[in-house]
N, C-alpha and C positions, 0 to 999 in steps of 0.2 A: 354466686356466693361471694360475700365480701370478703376481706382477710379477717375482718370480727364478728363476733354477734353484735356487740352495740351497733358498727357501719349498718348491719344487715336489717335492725333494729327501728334505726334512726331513718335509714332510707325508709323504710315500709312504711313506718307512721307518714312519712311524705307522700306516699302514695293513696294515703286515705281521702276521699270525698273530692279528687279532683282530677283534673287529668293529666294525663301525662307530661304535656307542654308545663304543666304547673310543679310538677315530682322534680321534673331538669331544672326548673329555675330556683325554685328553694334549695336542691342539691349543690346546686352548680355555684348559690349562693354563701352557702355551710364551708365548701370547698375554697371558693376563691377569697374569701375574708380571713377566712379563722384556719383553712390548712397551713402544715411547714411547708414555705418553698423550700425546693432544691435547692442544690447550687447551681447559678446559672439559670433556671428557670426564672420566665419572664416576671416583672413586677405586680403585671395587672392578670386577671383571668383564671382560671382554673387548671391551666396546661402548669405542669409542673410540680404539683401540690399533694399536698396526701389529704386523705380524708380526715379532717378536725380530730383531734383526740376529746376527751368528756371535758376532760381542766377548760378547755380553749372555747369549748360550747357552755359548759357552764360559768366562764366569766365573761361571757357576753349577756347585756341587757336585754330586758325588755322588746324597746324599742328597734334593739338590729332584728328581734327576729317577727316584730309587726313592719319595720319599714323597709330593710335591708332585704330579708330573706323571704318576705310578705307570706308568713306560713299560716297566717288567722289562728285562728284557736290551737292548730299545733302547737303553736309557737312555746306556751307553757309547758305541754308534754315534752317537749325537746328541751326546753331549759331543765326539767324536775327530772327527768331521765340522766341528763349530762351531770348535775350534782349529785343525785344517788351514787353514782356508777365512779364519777370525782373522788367523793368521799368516802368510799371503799365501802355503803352501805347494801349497794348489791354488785353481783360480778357478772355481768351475761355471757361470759364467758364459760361458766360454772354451765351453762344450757345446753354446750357440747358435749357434756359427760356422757360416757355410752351406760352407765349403771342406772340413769335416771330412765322412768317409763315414761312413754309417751302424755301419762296423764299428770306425771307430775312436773314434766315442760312445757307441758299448754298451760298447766296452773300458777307457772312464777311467772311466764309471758305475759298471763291474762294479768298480773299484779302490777305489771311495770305502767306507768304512765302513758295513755294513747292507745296501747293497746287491747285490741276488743277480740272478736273469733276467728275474723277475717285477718286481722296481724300475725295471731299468733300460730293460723294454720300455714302464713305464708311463712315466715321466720322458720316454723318447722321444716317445712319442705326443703329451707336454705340448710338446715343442719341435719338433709338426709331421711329426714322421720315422714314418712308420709300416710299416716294414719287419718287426718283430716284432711276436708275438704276447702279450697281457698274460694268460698264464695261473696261474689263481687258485683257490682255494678256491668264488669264485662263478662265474667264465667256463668251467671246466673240465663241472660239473653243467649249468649254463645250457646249454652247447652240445648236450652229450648228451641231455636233453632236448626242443631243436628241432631236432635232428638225426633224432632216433630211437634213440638206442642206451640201451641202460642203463649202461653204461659206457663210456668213451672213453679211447685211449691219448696222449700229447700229441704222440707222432710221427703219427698219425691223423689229430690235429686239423692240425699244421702240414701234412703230403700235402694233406689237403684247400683249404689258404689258397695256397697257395703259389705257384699257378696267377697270384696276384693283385702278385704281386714285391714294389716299392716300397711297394706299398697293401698289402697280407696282414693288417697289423692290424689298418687303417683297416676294410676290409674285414668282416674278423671281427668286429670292436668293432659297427658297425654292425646286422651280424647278430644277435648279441645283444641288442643293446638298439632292436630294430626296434617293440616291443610296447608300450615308454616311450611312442611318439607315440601310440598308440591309447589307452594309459593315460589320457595328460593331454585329450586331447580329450572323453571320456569324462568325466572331472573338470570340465575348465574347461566 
C-alpha cells in the first residue's frame, strides 16, 4: 500500500499489459524526474525522492512520458489522471472512505483514466476491500495451474471464490501466493 490512492493508482495503471522489469522502469522513471528530492539526497536516481505529487505529473508533457518514462499508451492515462486529481476535479483519496460500498469504489475506480476490472480490483485490495477478484495475466495461469486445469474461464474462477463474499479476493490472492512463504523460508 502506498501512502495515497493516487501513488497506489498511478503504480497499478503501470503495471497494466507488461511486465514487471517495465512497472520498475516507468516508476522508477515518475520517481527520479518529477519526485522532491530530500535534502541531501543524491542529484541523479530515484534514492532519495518521494513519489511525484499530481501538479508535477500533470505539468509534464507529452513527450517525457513517450520518451523519458516510455509508458506507451499509459502515458495519457497518467497525464489525464495527474490533472483531474491537479485540479481538484476528482479526489482518490475520497476512495478510502469506510461509508462507501464496495460497489460504489469499483465504480469511480472504473471512471478514472486507465483504469479497467483488473485496476480497480487491485487498488481495492490496496484500500483493504477484498470483494473482487485481481484477475491477470499472472493470477488467471497461476490459478489454473494449482487448480488443475489447463485452462480456466474467469466465470470459473469467480463461481469458485465467491462462496468467500467480502473476502473472495482476499481469499483468492492468498491462494495464489500460498507457495511465496515456503519460497522465503527455503531462502532465508
Amino acid at each position: 500500500r502506498s501512502p495515497t490512492v493516487f501513488e497506489d493508482v498511478v503504480k497499478t495503471i503501470c503495471t497494466t499489459n507488461c511486465s514487471w522489469s517495465a512497472t520498475e522502469r516507468m516508476v522508477g522513471a515518475l520517481v527520479g524526474h518529477l519526485g522532491a528530492r530530500a535534502p541531501g539526497a543524491p542529484k541523479e536516481g530515484v534514492r532519495g525522492r518521494a513519489f511525484p505529487t499530481p501538479e508535477a505529473m500533470a505539468a509534464a508533457d507529452e513527450d517525457f512520458y513517450r520518451s523519458t518514462v516510455r509508458a506507451g499508451y499509459r502515458g495519457a492515462y497518467l497525464r489525464s489522471l495527474a490533472r483531474l486529481v491537479a485540479d481538484g476535479r476528482i479526489d482518490p483519496e475520497a476512495l478510502a472512505a469506510a461509508d462507501l460500498t464496495d460497489d460504489e469504489v469499483e465504480a469511480q475506480l472504473l471512471a478514472l483514466p486507465g483504469v479497467g476490472p483488473y485496476a480497480a480490483a487491485h487498488v481495492m485490495m490496496m484500500l483493504g476491500r477484498y470483494s473482487r477478484l485481481i484477475l491477470d495475466s499472472w493470477t488467471r495461469p497461476t490459478y489454473a495451474r494449482l487448480a488443475g486445469y489447463r485452462k480456466v474461464k474467469d466465470s470459473t474462477i469467480a463461481r469458485r471464490w465467491r462462496r468467500y463474499g467480502e473476502f473472495a479476493g482476499l481469499a483468492f490472492w492468498l491462494y495464489l501466493t500460498r507457495g511465496w512463504v515456503e519460497e522465503n523460508r527455503k531462502q532465508g
